[in-house]
N, C-alpha and C positions, 0 to 999 in steps of 0.2 A: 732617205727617210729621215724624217727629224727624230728628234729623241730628245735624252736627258742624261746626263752624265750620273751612275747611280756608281758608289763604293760597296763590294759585295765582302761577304763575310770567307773563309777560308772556304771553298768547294775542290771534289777531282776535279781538274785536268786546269781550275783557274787559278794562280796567285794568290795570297789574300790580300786583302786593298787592292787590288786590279782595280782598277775603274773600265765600265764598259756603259754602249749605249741602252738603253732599250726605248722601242717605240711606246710614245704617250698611250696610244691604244691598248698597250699589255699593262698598264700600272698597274697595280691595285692598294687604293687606299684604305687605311685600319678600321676598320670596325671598331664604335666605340662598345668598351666593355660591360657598361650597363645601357640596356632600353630605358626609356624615360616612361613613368607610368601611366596610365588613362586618368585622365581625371576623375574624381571622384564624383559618383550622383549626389544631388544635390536634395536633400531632404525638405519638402515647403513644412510649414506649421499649419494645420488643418484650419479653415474659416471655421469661425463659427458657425455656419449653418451644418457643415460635414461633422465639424465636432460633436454636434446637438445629437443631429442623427444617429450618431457611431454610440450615442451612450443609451437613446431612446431602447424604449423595451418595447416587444411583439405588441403589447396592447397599444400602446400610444402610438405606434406605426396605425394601424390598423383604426384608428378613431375616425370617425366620419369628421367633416371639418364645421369649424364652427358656425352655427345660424346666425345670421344678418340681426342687427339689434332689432328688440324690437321698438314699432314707432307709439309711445306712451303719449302722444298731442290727444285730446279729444277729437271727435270727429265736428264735423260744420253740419250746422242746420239751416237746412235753406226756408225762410216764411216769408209766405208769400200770402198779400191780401189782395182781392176780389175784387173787383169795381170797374165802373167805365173810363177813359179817358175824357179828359175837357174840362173848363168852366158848366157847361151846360148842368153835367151829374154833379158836380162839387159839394157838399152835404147832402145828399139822397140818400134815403134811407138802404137803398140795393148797393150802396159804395163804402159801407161801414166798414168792408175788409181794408179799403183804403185807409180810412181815418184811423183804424187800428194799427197798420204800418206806419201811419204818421208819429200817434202815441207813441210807440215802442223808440221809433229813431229820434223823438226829441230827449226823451228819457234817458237815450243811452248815447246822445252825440253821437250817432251815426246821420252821415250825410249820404241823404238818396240824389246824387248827384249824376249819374252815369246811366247814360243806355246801354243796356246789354241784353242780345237776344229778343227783341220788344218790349222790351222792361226798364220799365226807370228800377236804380239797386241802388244799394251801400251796402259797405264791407263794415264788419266792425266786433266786439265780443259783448258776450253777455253773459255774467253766471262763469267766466275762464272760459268757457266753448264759441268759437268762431263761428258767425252768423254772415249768411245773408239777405239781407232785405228786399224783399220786389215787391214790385205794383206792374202787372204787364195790361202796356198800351194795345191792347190785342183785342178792346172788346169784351166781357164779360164770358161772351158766348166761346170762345175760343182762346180761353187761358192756355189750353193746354199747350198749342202753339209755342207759347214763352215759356212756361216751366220744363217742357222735356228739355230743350234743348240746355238751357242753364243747367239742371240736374246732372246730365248729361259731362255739358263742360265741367264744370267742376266736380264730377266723380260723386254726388251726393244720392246716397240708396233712396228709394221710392220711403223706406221706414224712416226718414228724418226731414222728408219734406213735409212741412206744418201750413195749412192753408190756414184762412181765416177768412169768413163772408158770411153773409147776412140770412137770419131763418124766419119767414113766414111763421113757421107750429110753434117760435117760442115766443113767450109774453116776452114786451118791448123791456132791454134792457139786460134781460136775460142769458147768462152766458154757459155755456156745454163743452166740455171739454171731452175729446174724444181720441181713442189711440189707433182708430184705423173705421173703414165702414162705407157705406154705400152713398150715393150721389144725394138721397131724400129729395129727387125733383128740379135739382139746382142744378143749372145748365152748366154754371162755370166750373162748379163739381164735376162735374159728368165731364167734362173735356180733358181737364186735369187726369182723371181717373182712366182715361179710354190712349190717351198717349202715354201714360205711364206704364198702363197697363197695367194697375198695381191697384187693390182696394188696401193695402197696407201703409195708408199716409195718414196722421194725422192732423186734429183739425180743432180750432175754435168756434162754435157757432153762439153766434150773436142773434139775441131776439128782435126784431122788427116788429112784433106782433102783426096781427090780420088788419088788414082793409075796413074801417065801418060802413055798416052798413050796406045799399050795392056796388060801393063803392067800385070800379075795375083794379083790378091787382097791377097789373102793369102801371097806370097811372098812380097807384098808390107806392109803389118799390121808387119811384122817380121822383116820388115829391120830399119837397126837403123838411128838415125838421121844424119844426117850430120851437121857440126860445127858450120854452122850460123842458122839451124833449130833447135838445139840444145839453142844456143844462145836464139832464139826468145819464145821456149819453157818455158825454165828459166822463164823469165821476165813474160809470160802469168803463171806460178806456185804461182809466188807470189802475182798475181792479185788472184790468186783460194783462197790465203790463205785467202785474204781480204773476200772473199762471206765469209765461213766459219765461221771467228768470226763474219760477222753479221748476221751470222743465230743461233747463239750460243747465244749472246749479245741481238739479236732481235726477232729471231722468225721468224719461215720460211717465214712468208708470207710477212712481211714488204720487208726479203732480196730479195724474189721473186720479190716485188712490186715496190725496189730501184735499182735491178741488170740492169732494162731498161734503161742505158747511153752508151753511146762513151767513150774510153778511150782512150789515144792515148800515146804514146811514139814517143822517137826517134829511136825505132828499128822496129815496127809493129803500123798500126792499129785494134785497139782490139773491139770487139765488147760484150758489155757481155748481150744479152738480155733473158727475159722469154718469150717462144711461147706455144700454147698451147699443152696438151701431146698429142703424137702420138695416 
């Protein structure tokens, strides 16, 4: 058996210093006298969010969380004028919601540039409130067609859609300003009002006056103006533009509630009051 040559200390029956073998198998080596420690736990520093927490009190644990900003923008108004497409109606008396949306977009550099929905439109502001302007190529008869669906698109409530189109019952020139109401016989009304589903829209109505004489009403809504009704039209357009920014500026009901004056020129007397809807 191999071994190791070990010097033993004085024992019975051995020597002292004898040297003997013993087998590697029996050694035993010393234990050292001290165990080496455990490492110590290591401490983090609280994040600041843990921190926050640990200092917060029952009340402010329990707060419901904060609301979404709110959105302080004005809302958009969508107006929209009445008329036929084409050269053919182009100055006709039944197209005047047209030339009204022309007024309003030269006035305010909005370009009715874009088809949207069957609508010639421009985007643009009025008074600080985002507007959009249309004229829908849809026919007189079938406005409603273009307006729902733009309303629609752009999230705009039936109460800030503003029409503007042409009225037989007022004297020529005549303008009415109204904050919600009934069709009064107007097709392009009535279509508007039956897709919106809404008698809560308002409206500008422009006088046309009546037909002379037997004259047919149809052929009279399509005939175009003549140079000094043309004339006197003009002048009552850019009174229209005045409502508009102060329904933009103001808020319908103020312009409702200020449109009740006389205005007078050296070419008409103009009348612009609110009556109540049909």
């Amino acid at each position: 058996m191999q071994g190791i040559l070990v010097q033993l200390p004085h024992h019975r029956g051995v020597a002292a210093g004898a040297m003997v073998r013993r087998p590697v198998g029996f050694m035993r080596l010393p234990l050292p006298s001290v165990l080496p420690l455990r490492p110590a736990a290591i401490s983090l520093p609280l994040s600041p969010r843990c921190a926050s927490s640990s200092s917060s009190s029952p009340a402010e644990d329990s707060a419901a969380p904060a609301s979404p900003p709110v959105d302080k923008r004005p809302s958009p108004w969508l107006f929209v004028g009445l008329g036929n497409p084409g050269t053919k109606y182009q100055g006709t008396r039944h197209n005047v919601g047209f030339d009204m949306i022309d007024a309003i977009a030269q006035a305010e550099g909005i370009s009715l540039s874009t088809i949207q929905f069957k609508a010639l439109v421009g985007k643009g502001q009025i008074g600080g409130s985002p507007v959009l302007l249309a004229k829908p190529q849809t026919y007189m008869n079938l406005s409603g067609e273009s307006v729902k669906p733009l309303a629609s698109y752009y999230k705009i409530p039936a109460e800030r859609v503003f029409t503007i189109y042409d009225d037989l019952d007022l004297e020529f020139a005549v303008m009415r300003l109204l904050p919600k109401g009934g069709h009064g016989g107007h097709n392009g009304m009535r279509s508007i009002i039956q897709h919106l589903n809404s008698r809560d829209t308002a409206r500008l109505r422009i006088g046309i006056g009546r037909p002379p004489g037997q004259m047919d009403t149809q052929a009279y809504v399509l005939q175009k103006f003549s140079a000094s009704e043309r004339q006197e039209l003009d002048f009552a357009l850019d009174r229209g533009v005045e409502a508009i920014r102060l329904v933009t500026s103001e808020g319908l009901d103020k312009a409702v509630s200020t449109w009740n004056q006389v205005r007078k020129s050296k070419l008409s007397k103009m009348r612009y009051s609110n009556i109540e809807a049909n």
